[in-house]
Steps between C-alpha positions, in 0.01 A plus 500: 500500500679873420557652823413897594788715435466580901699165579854563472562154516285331220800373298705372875589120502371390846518074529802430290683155539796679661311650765330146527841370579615688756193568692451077507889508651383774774217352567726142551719726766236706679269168544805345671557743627172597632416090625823484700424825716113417549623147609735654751309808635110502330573802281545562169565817303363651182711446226417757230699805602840292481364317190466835340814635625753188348285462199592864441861515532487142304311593207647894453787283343259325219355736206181648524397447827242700632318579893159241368768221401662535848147490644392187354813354656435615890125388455610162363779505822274584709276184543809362678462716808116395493507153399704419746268525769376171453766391769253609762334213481649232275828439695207411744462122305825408616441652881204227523701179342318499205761581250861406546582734205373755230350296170579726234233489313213521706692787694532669196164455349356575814704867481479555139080467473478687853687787384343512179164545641619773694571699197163433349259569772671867603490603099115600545606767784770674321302781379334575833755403707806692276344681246236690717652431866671736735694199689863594519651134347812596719712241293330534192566892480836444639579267224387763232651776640882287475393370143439915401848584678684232336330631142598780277182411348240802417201558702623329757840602531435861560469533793804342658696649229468854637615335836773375365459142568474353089668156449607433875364175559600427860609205413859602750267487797336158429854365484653674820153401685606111393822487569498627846183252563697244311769522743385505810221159414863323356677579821180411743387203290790409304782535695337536856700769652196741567185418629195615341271586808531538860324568833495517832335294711345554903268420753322719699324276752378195310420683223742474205602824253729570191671795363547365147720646223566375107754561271331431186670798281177363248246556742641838575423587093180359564421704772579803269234393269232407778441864634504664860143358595574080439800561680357662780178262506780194465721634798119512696469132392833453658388631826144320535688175367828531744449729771133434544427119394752316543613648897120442565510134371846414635373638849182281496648175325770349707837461304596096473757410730712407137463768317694813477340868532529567152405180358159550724462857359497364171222226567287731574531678270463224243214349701303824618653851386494434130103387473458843677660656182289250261223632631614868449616466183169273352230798652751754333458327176141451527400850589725619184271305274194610664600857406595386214188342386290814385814697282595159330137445391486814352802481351391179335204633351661798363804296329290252347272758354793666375596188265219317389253539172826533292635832685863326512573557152434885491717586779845665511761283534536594884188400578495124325471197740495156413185423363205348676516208237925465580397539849265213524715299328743528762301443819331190316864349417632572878185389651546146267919548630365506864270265514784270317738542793219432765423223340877357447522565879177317589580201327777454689307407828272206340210664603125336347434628196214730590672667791842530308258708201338733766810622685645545170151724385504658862866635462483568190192703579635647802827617348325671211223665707743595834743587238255771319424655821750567658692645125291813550632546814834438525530730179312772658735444785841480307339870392416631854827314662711440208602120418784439795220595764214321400357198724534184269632334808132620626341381207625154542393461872165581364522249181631240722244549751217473251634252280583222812114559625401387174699206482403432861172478401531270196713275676216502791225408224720268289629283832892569394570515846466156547877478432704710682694552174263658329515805808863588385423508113237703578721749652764473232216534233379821670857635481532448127192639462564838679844545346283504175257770659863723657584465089193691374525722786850614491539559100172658557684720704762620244326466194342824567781714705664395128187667305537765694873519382380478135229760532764770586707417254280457235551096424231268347363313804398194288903434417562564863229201524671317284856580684356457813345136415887351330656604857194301678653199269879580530484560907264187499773274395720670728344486805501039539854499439571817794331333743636163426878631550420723838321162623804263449756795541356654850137321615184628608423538892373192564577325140855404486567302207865321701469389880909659477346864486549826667143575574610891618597528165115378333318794309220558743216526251293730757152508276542139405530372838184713608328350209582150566480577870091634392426191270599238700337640879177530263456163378611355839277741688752648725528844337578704819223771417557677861840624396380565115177704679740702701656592229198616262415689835788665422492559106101620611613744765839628265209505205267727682780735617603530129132597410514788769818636397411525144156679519663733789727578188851362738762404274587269706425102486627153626462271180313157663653303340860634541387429866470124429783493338715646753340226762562165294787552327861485702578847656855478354299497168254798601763702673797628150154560333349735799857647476468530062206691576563744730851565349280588207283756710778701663679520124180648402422748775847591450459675136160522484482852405693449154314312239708422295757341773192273541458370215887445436515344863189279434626370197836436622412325795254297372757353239779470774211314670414263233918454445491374896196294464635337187857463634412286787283295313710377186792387772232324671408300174886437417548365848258288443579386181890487683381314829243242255825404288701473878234256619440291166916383479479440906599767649381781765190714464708829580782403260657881571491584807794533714433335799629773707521434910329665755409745226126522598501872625774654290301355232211689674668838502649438160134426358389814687771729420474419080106533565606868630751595238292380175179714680753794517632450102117454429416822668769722385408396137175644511611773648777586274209452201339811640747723472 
């Protein structure tokens, strides 16, 4: 169709085979990237901004490169920091003995038809939710604003070319970021000479307490990113989790005789503390989609009207979707791919023949219809929050939850509990199921913080689609073979693949635990729901303050489900992140009253941020690739480390004092970008 002579850009190449390429090679390294730090803290981090950055300073060097080429590469890169999510439940299979390993193909089938239907069912909402929406997209406008400074191209350039900022890419920052990050996780988890956390431990009375501290230089960068109000509501979750509920339980459950005051601390907080933030976090997730529900309807009805009778085919090129008939197409094949893998995975048990058919109809049903729901939400969310702060973990608690009553109750009806067998599959098939669901939900999380990307710089969202959709299929085929290596290379808490293993060294799998945790107390009726109550007391009372503080017009607020966070994950997790965030504030405050050291700072430290968070992880996924070879020929799962003696608090200090010195480099960065 011949384009107006408004769009600058009618005659740009946008998906080109080169751009193809590379973004399928970032998306390998940012989805291994992304599965090894979930797996060993419960976070991931949005991958677009340093997808854009290195597919800038890559593809300046190749002829005829433009900003819409570069941004079908970051939106094809960036299903691997939303993909990946799936390792808040899944890991879960191997938690409850069901799997001893990763099968390839079903892992990746599961993935690929998962994330694919994520892209589909948030395409409808782009024109409300982009097009004619005053949500910020933090990530998404982030991500266009580097793509337009790392552009001499036209319209868009203009602006940063008065400032002075044309063709720097940023990509010095990213690198700095990662090799500070990268050094400090070789010589913690590599070589062992610094320790990566530590805290201090007391009693007062019979009621244990902990001052905790980590060194994560990653988490730090992700604390950056988070903003002053999840670290704040984290460092609260801290407080009600350790200097609340666990001196109040150690002081009214008497310590074993054999066991040590820490080791007590932490069964509590395994046993009791961590339903409190399940709870939290699942009534934080629910009340999102509940005010959710009316805006996404809307939005719905507006964005279909927009493309059906034929309007497609008239529209500017900015405006062109995939088309209801190419969208159909896909949510029929993906429905047909999911209900494949259920049923691949039911077989397995030798279930009747009737009862094998209606779990596989029942998930398949379940994962399609949980799946559309909660797409409108988390992508209204990724808008309000940005992609990094929205509550997938939260939608999983509430998929899992939902999905094991079901099975509960056809496994009641059908008599499958007649063997005690069938109880565990049940769990494990509930797992499988819900990674599916945290699929949809978590591309549907991205897909549109990328539209919003496109719509600023004037891209063809049906190519971003299509971009979006090949790195749903290149991070799918990823993601098995990841989680295979950290397994054999490291473990899961409570899943070591060798008796021989270091289980302080196990990637902790926070989410997936809770998930398994959920599933299994469900279909053995022991779910403790006193502790999970407590805790949506909590997320109610933290909900209702919110309310009041926004309608007094307060700036202030305690994100819920920050709260929950900061009460079931580690506090040597919570604690560089608090730090990340209020770093961020006081850098802020500091030249707020010159714009335009802002936006330099923002940008700056929001690459440097990405370098840390990127750093850390790729040494992670070496080690492991390192320790897995170590293990396979007979020899020691920490193949590099130096054995040092009596090096447990130097190694403490050491930990501490690079912590310090790569949060002073990180600061004095920024602030030299303002000047």
């Amino acid at each position: 169709m011949s384009l107006s002579a408004h769009d600058p850009y009618a005659n740009y190449r946008e998906l080109t085979l080169r751009g193809m390429i590379l973004g399928a090679l970032i998306t390998v390294v940012f989805t291994a990237s992304n599965i090894y730090l979930g797996l060993k803290v419960g976070l991931t981090f949005a991958s677009s901004i340093p997808a854009a950055v290195i597919s800038m300073a890559i593809l300046k060097f190749a002829k005829g490169s433009n900003i819409l080429e570069n941004n079908m590469v970051q939106t094809q890169a960036s299903a691997a920091g939303t993909l990946s999510s799936v390792i808040f439940i899944l890991p879960g299979l191997l938690m409850s003995g069901y799997w001893s390993g990763f099968p390839f193909w079903q892992t990746t089938l599961l993935c690929m038809a998962g994330g694919i239907l994520g892209v589909i069912f948030t395409i409808p909402l782009r024109y409300a939710m982009v097009v004619k929406s005053d949500l910020p997209y933090p990530e998404g406008v982030a991500a266009a604003e580097i793509l337009k400074v790392g552009s001499g191209d036209g319209v868009v350039g203009e602006e940063n070319a008065e400032s002075g900022q044309k063709g720097d890419s940023g990509i010095g920052e990213i690198v700095t970021g990662g090799v500070i990050s990268g050094i400090f996780s070789f010589a913690s988890n590599g070589l062992r000479v610094m320790a990566d956390s530590a805290s201090y431990w007391f009693k007062a009375g019979a009621s244990i307490f902990q001052i905790p501290m980590g060194f994560s230089l990653a988490l730090l960068g992700a604390g950056y990113l988070v903003g002053l109000a999840s670290g704040i509501a984290m460092l609260v979750g801290i407080v009600i989790a350790w200097g609340i509920a666990i001196p109040y339980f150690s002081a009214t459950n008497p310590q074993p005789a054999d066991m040590e005051m820490v080791g007590f601390a932490m069964q509590l907080w395994k046993e009791k503390v961590r339903f409190i933030g399940a709870g939290t976090i699942g009534i934080a997730a629910i009340w999102t989609l509940i005010t959710l529900l009316k805006p996404t309807l809307e939005g719905m009805k507006m964005s279909f009207r927009a493309i059906k009778g034929g309007e497609q085919a008239s529209l500017e090129r900015v405006e062109q979707d995939l088309s209801p008939k190419a969208m159909i197409a896909y949510a029929l094949g993906m429905l047909l791919l999911l209900g494949f893998s259920f049923y691949h995975f039911v077989e397995a048990a030798n279930l009747p023949t009737g009862t094998a058919w209606l779990l596989v109809f029942a998930c398949t049903l379940l994962a399609f219809v949980i799946g559309f729901l909660v797409a409108a939400a988390c992508g209204y969310m990724a808008g309000l929050v940005g992609s990094s702060s929205s509550p997938i973990s939260g939608i999983g608690i509430i998929s899992v939850v939902a999905i094991s009553l079901v099975l509960l109750g056809i496994g009641s009806a059908t008599n499958l509990f007649a063997d005690e067998g069938n109880r565990n599959f049940l769990v494990a098939l509930t797992l499988f199921c819900g990674s599916a669901v945290v699929a949809v939900a978590s591309i549907s999380n991205d897909n549109l913080q990328d539209l919003k990307t496109g719509y600023l710089i004037k891209a063809t969202p049906w190519r971003q689609e299509v971009a979006l959709i090949i790195g749903c299929v290149v991070g799918a085929f990823v993601v098995s073979s990841v989680l295979e290596l950290l397994y054999a290379a490291y473990g899961f808490t409570g899943a070591m693949p060798r008796p021989d293993m270091d289980p302080s060294q196990a990637l902790a799998a926070p989410q997936a635990t809770l998930m398994t945790t959920i599933a299994k107390a469900i279909f053995s009726h022991s779910l403790q729901w006193g502790y999970i109550l407590t805790g949506i007391g909590i997320g109610v009372v933290l909900i209702i303050l919110n309310e009041v503080l926004k309608r007094s017009g307060s700036k202030l607020m305690l994100p819920t489900l920050a709260v929950g966070m900061g009460i079931y994950l580690p506090p040597a997790i919570n604690m560089p992140i608090a730090i990340g965030a209020i770093m961020a504030a006081i850098i802020k405050h500091r030249i707020r009253h010159d714009e335009e050291k802002v936006k330099n700072a923002d940008r700056v430290g929001t690459l440097f941020a990405a370098g840390l968070i990127v750093g850390e992880s790729l040494i992670g996924v070496v080690m492991a690739l390192i320790i897995a070879l170590s293990v396979t020929n007979g020899g020691s799962d920490a193949p590099l480390a130096l054995n040092l003696e009596n090096w447990g608090t130097a190694g403490e200090f050491l930990g501490l004092a690079f912590f310090i010195s790569g949060m002073l480099i990180f600061i004095r960065r920024i602030l030299k970008s303002g000047k």
